[in-house]
C-alpha distance (Angstrom), angle and dihedral (degrees) to the residues before:
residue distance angle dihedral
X1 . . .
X2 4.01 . .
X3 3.85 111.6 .
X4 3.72 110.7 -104.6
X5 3.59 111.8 -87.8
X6 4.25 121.8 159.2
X7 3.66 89.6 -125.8
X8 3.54 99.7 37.1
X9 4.06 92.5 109.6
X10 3.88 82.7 56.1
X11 3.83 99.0 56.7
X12 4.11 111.5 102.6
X13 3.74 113.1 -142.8
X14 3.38 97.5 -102.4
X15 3.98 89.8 60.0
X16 3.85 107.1 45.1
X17 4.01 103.2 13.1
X18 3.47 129.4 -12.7
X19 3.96 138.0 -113.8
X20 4.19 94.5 -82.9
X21 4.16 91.5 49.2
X22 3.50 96.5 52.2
X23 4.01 87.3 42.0
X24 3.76 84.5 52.9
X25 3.76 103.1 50.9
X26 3.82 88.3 43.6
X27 4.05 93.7 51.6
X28 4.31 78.3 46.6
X29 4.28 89.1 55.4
X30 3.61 88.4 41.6
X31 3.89 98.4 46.5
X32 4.04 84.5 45.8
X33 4.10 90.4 72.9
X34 3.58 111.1 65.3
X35 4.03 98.4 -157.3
X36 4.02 80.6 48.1
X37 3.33 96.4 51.0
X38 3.65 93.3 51.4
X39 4.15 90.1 53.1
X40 3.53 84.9 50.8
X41 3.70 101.1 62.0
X42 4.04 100.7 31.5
X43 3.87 91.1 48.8
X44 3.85 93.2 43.9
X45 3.72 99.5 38.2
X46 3.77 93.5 -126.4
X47 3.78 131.9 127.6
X48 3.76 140.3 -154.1
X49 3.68 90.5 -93.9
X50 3.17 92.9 52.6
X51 3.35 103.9 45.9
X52 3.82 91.1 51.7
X53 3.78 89.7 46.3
X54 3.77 93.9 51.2
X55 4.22 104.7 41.3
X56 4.02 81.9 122.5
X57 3.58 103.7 45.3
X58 3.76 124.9 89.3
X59 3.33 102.9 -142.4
X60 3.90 90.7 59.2
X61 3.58 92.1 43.9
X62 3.98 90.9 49.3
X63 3.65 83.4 54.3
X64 3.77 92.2 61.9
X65 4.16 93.2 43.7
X66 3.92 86.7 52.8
X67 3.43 92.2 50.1
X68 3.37 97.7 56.0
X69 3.79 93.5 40.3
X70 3.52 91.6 54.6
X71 4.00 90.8 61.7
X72 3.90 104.6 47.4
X73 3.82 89.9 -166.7
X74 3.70 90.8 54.7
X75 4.45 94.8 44.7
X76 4.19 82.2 52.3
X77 3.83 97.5 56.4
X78 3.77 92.2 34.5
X79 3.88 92.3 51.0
X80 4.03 88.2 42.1
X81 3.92 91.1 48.1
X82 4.05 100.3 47.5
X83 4.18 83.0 41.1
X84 4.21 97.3 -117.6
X85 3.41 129.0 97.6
X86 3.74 137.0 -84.2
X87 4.01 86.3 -117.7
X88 3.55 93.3 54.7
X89 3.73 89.9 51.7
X90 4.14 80.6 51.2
X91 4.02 87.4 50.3
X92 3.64 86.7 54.8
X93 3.40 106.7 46.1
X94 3.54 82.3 53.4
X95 3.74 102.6 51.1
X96 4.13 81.6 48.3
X97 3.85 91.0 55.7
X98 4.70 86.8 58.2
């Protein structure tokens, strides 16, 4: 996680971390629930191999952001638990899809 700062929920990803770190710490929150974990890889197609295998590629990490935007209840906590917003995770996803 970010070190505290009072206008860290502010920052866009280009200013404080970019697209593939926040895409990172939110496939980390996600991997951290096992039952959400397991939605993760049967509704994306992707495996554990693959996931390790693709940490640096876009595409994977796109896969994570959609995920999570596809479940708003899931992009809330996420955003709430890495300490940005649910419209930076948005931002992201879309920088990922370029």
């Amino acid at each position: 996680m970010r070190p505290d700062s009072p206008d860290s929920k502010r920052l866009g990803p280009a200013d404080d971390e970019d697209a593939s770190t926040l895409a990172l710490m939110a496939l980390a929150w996600t991997l951290g629930d096992e039952p959400r974990a397991d939605r993760l890889l049967a509704l994306t197609g992707l495996d554990a191999d693959t996931l390790r295998a693709g940490i640096n590629d876009k595409m994977v990490l796109r896969a994570v952001l959609d995920f999570l935007a596809d479940h708003e209840p899931d992009l809330i906590a996420c955003a709430d638990a890495i300490d940005t917003t649910a419209e930076k995770l948005i931002a992201a996803r879309r920088e990922l899809g370029r």
